[in-house]
C-alpha positions as CSV (number, residue, x, y, z in Angstrom):
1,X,-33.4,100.8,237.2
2,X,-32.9,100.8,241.1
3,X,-34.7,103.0,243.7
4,X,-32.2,104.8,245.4
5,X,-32.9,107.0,248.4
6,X,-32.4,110.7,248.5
7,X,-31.3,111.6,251.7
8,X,-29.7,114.4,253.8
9,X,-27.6,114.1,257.1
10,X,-26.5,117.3,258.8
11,X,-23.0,116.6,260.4
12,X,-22.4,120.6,262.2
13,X,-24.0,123.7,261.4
14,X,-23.9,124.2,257.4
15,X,-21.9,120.9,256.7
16,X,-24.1,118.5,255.1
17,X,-23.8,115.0,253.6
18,X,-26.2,115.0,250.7
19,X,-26.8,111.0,248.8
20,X,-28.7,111.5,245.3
21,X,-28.9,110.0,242.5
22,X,-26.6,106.8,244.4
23,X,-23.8,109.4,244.8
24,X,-23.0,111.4,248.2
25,X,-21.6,115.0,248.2
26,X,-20.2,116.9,251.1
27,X,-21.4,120.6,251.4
28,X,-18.8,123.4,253.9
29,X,-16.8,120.2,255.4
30,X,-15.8,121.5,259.0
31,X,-15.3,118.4,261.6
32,X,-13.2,120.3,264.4
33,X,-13.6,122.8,267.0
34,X,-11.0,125.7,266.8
35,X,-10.4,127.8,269.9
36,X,-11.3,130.9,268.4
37,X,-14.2,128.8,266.4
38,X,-17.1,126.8,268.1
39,X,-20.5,125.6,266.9
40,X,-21.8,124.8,270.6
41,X,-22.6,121.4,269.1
42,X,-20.6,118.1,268.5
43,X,-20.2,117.0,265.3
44,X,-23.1,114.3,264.0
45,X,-20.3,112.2,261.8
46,X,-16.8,111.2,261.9
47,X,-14.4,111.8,259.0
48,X,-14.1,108.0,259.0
49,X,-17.4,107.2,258.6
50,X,-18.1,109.3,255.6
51,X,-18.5,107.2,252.5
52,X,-16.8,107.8,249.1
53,X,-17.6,111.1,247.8
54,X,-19.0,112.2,244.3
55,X,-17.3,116.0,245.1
56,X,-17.1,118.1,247.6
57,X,-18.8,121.9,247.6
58,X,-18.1,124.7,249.6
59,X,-19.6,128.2,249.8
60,X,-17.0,130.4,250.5
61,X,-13.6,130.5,252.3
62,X,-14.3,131.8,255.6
63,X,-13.2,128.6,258.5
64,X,-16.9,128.3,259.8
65,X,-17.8,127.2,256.5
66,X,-14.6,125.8,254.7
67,X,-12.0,123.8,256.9
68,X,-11.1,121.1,254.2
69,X,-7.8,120.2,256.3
70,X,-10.1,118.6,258.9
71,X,-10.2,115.8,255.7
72,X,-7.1,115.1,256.4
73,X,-8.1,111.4,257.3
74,X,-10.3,111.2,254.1
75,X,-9.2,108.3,252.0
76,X,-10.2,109.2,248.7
77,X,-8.8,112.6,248.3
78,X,-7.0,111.9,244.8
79,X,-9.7,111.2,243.2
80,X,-12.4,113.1,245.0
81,X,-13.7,116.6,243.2
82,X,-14.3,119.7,244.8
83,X,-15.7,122.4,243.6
84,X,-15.3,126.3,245.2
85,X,-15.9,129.8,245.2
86,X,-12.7,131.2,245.3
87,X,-9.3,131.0,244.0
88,X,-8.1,131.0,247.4
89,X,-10.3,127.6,248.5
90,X,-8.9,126.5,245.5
91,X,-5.6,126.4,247.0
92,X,-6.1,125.6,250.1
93,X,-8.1,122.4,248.5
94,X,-4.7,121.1,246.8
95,X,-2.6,121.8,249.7
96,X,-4.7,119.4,251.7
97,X,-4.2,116.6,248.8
98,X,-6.9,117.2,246.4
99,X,-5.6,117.0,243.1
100,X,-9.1,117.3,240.8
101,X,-10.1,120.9,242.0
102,X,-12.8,123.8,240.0
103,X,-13.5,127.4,241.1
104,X,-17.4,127.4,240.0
105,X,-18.2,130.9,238.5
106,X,-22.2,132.4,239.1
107,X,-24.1,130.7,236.3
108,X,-22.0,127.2,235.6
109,X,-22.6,123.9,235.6
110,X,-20.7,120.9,235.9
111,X,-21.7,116.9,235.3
112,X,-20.3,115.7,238.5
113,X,-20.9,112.0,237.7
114,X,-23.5,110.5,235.6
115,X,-26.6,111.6,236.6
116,X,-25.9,114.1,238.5
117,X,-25.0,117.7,237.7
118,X,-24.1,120.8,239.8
119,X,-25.4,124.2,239.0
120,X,-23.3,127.3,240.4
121,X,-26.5,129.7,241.3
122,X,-25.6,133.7,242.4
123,X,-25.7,134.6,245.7
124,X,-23.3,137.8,247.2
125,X,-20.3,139.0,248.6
126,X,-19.3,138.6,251.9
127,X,-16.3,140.8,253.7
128,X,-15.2,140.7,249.7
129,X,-15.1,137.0,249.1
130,X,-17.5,135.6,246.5
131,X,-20.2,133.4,247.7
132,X,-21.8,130.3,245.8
133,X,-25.2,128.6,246.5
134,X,-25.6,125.5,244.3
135,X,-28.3,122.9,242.9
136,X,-27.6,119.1,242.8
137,X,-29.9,117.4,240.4
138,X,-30.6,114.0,239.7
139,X,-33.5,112.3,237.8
140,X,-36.3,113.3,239.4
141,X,-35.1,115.3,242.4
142,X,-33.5,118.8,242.8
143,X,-32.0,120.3,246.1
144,X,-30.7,123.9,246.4
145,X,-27.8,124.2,249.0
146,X,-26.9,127.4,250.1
147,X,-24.7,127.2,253.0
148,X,-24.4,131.0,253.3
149,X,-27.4,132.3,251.3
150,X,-28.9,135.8,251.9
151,X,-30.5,137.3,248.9
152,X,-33.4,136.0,247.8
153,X,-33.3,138.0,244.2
154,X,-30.9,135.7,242.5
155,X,-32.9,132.8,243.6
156,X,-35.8,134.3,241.4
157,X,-33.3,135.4,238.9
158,X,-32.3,131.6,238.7
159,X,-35.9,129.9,239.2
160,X,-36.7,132.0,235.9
161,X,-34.3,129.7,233.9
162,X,-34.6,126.9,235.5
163,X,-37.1,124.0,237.1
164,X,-39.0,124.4,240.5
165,X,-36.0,122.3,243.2
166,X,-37.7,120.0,246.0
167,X,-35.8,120.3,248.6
168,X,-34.2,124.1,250.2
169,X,-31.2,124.0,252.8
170,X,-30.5,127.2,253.5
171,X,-29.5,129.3,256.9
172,X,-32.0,130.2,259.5
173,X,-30.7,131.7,262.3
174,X,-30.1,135.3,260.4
175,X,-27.2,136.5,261.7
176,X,-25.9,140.5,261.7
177,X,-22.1,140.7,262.3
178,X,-21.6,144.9,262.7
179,X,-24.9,145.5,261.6
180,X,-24.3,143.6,258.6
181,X,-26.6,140.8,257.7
182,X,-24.5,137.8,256.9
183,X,-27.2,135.1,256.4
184,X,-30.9,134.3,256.4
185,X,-33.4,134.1,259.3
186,X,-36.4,132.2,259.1
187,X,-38.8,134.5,257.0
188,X,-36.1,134.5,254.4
189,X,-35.9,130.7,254.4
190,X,-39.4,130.7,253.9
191,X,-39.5,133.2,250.7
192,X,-36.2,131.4,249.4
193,X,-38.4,127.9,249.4
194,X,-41.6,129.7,248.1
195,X,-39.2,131.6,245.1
196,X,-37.6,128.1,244.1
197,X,-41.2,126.3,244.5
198,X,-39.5,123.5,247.0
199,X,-42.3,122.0,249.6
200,X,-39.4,120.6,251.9
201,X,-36.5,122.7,254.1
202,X,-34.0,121.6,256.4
203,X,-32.4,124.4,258.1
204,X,-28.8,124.7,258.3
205,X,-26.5,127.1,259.8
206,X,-28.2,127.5,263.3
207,X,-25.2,126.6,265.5
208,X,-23.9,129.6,267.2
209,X,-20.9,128.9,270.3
210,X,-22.6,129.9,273.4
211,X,-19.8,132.6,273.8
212,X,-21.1,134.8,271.9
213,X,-24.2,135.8,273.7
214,X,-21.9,137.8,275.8
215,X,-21.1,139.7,273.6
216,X,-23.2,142.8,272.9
217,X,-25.7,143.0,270.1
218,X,-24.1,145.7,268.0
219,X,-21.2,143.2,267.3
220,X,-23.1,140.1,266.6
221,X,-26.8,139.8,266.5
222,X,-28.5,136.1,266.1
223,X,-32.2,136.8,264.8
224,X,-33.7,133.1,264.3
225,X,-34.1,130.0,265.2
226,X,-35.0,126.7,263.0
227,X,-38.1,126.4,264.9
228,X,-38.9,129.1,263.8
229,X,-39.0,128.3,260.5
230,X,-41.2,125.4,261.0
231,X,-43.9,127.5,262.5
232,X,-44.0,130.1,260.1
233,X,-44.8,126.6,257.5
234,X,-47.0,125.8,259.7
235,X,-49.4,129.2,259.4
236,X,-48.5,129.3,255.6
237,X,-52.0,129.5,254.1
238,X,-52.5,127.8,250.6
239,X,-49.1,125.8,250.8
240,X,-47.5,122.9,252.0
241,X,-43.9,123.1,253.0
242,X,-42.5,120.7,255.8
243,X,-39.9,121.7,257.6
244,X,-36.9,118.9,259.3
245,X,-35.0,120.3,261.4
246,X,-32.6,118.0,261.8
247,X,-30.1,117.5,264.8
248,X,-26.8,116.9,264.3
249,X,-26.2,113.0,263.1
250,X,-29.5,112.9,261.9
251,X,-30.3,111.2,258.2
252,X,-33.3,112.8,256.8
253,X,-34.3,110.2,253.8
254,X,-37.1,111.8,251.4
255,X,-40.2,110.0,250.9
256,X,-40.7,110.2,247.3
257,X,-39.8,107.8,245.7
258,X,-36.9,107.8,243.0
259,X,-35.9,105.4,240.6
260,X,-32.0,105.9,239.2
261,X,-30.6,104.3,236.3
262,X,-27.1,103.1,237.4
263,X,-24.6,104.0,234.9
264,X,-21.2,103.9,236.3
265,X,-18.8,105.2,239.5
266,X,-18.3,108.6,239.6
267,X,-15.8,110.1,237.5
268,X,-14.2,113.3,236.5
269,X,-14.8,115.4,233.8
């Protein structure tokens, strides 16, 4: 038995590099800017610095949150899974040279490696694309990644069946695109981590390109902030959630301590 740390870095908006259970995932890869695309932030990691990968995950297939031919530079792409909401990611996965590739239906799970599994949890349409949140678990640790959740009903649906998570990263800064919500603001992010029973958040998807303040609020609305997630925890009354709200680059390690029985590399199953 070794004590491994549990640990989260956000690289750019909802792109994540989550290490559990000794293995690293990648949640939404995105690594470059797009002229039509922007996060108004640089990115907190290199393609080159990332280490080998248990899998990759991605939410849905819209470029802000899936631009897997930015890993064009990543070395292990033969033999590293990723796992997707739609048929259409699917694709676009083995045209950029990933050969082990799973479209993840509401309600699955997959042993990724040993000692770590991925659950596929519900979350909703968006502009008719399906949209996955998901739950890495490890001995002793469980961490809901939602890189475009809104509802908070299949969260409950899915706490119902499964054990509380301890760590929530989830959207915060609630955006409405046409009126239509798209994401979760602060309050939600809150409820979501009160639903699953997690005392830690990291908000994620709180980059917005500077551009788009110009433009008027009936075509897209922003309505939160991360810090303001962190002070609605704060006047929480009976509960303790902590809130990181981590810049890009920064490597959030957890401080409970977890102990890991080492079985193997990853593998594919």
């Amino acid at each position: 038995m070794t004590n491994m740390p549990v640990a989260v870095t956000r690289i750019i908006n909802s792109c994540v590099l989550i290490e559990i259970g000794g293995y690293a995932v990648l949640g939404d890869p995105w690594f470059h800017d797009r002229w039509y695309l922007r996060f108004g932030e640089m990115p907190g990691m290199c393609i080159s610095e990332l280490p080998k990968l248990a899998g990759i995950i991605g939410s849905h297939s819209l470029p802000n949150h899936w631009d897997i031919q930015s890993l064009g530079g990543y070395a292990h792409k033969t033999t590293t899974p990723v796992f997707v909401a739609t048929d259409q990611m699917a694709k676009q996965a083995k045209k950029a040279g990933f050969k082990e590739v799973a479209v993840m239906e509401w309600g699955t799970t997959w042993d990724i490696a040993p000692n770590l599994t991925l659950d596929t949890v519900q979350a909703h349409y968006s502009f008719g694309f399906r949209v996955n949140n998901y739950v890495l678990s490890s001995t002793g640790m469980r961490i809901f990644y939602g890189g475009e959740a809104r509802d908070i009903e299949p969260l409950r649906a899915y706490r119902k069946k499964h054990p509380p998570v301890d760590v929530v990263l989830a959207p915060t800064n609630g955006v409405h695109f046409l009126g239509r919500k798209l994401v979760m603001n602060p309050k939600d992010l809150i409820t979501a981590a009160q639903v699953l029973e997690a005392q830690i958040i990291i908000p994620i998807h709180d980059a917005l390109d500077p551009i788009y303040r110009y433009l008027p609020g009936f075509i897209l609305q922003r309505t939160g902030y991360a810090e303001e997630t962190a002070q609605l925890a704060n006047h929480l009354q009976n509960e303790r959630i902590q809130v990181h709200h981590l810049e890009t680059g920064v490597r959030w390690v957890s401080p409970k301590p977890i102990k890991y029985e080492i079985i193997g590399p990853s593998y594919w199953v």
